[in-house]
Structures are given as C-alpha cells and as structure tokens.
N, C-alpha and C positions, 0 to 999 in steps of 0.2 A: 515574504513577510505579509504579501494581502490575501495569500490563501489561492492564488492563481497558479496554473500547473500549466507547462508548457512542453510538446512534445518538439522536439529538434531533430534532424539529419545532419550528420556528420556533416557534410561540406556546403551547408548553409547556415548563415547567421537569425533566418527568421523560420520561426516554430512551422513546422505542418498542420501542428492543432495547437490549441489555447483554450484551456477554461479557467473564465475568468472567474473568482471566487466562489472555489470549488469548494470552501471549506467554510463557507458563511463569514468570511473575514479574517479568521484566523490564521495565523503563523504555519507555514509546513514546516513540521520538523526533522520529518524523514519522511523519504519515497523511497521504493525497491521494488524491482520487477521479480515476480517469480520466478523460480528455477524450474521449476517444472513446467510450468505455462508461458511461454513469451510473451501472449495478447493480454495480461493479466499483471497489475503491478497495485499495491499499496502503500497509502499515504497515511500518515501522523500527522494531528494536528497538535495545537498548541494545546488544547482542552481534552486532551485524550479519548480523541475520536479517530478509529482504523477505518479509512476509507478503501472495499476493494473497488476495483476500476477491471471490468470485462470489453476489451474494445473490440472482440468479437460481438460480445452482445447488447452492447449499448457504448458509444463511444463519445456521447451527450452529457453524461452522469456516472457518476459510482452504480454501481450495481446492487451497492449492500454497505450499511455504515454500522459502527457497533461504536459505545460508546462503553470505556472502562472507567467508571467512575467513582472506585473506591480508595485508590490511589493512583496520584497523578503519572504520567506514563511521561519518561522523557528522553527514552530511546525505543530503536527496534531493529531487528534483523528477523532477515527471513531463514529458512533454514532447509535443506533438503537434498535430493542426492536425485541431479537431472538424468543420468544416466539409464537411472532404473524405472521400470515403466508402469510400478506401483503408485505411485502420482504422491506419494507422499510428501505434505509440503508445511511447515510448521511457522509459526513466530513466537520470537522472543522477546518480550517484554520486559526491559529496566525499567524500573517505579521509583520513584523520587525517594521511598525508604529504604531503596538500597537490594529487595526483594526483585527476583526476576521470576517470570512466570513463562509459561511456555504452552499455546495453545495450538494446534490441529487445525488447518484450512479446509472446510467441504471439498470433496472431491471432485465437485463441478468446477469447482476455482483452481483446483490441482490437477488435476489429469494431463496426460499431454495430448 
C-alpha cells in the first residue's frame, strides 16, 4: 500500500532486496514477472503507471515507466508463450470502463 516492492527467497522471511517507494507512494496494484525474461518483472500502480523493473540492468530503479493516462488502468496480466524463442511478450490492460487493451513489450524487455 506505500508503493514498496520487496523481493523474497522461498525459505526466508526477510526480502534479499527492498525498494522502498518505488512507486512515489502509491498503492501496487499488480506486479508480474515475465515469461520470457526471468530478470524482468512489472508493476501497476494505483495511478496507472507500468513500471518495468530490468534487474539485469539496473536493480536500483525501474528501468522505464509509462504512464496510461486516459483511462484509469485497474488490472494487468502479462501474456506470452516462454517456450518459444521469439521473445514475444505482451500486457493486458483492464481500464475501469470495462475496455481492455493489449500492448507489445520492446524486445530488450522480452527476449530471453
């Protein structure tokens, strides 16, 4: 709820990483790690800002923030097929009016 993201190991209770108000104070709404990229996971905030997060190339900061600010965004899934070595890696967007949208990750963010 303060925008703080914390990364955990299965058989400990206290994070390996912690960033604290990653999201300028706002609420996460959803996080999800890519399917095609392990080191690479994005977050939702409560103001409909997709945060990607490359812990290969900066594990300090988001890497890339995009703000949808035409209607408010109050879900997300990621989408793609890890298998295949196309790196094809998509999200989905629910918007508060009910419309879902569906955009394409750069390939730097999806490749494997």
């Amino acid at each position: 709820s303060d925008g703080s993201i914390r990364l955990h190991q299965m058989t400990s209770e206290y994070p390996l990483l912690q960033w604290n108000d990653s999201t300028n104070g706002q609420p996460v709404i959803a996080l999800q790690w890519a399917l095609t990229r392990p080191a690479v996971f994005f977050a939702l905030d409560a103001s409909s800002n997709i945060y990607i997060w490359d812990l290969l190339e900066n594990d300090l900061m988001p890497v890339a923030k995009q703000n949808i600010p035409s209607d408010k965004v109050v879900a997300m899934a990621l989408l793609g097929e890890p298998e295949k070595a196309n790196g094809l890696l998509g999200i989905v967007l629910a918007k508060e009016s009910g419309q879902l949208d569906i955009q394409y990750v750069k390939k730097k963010w999806a490749s494997p």
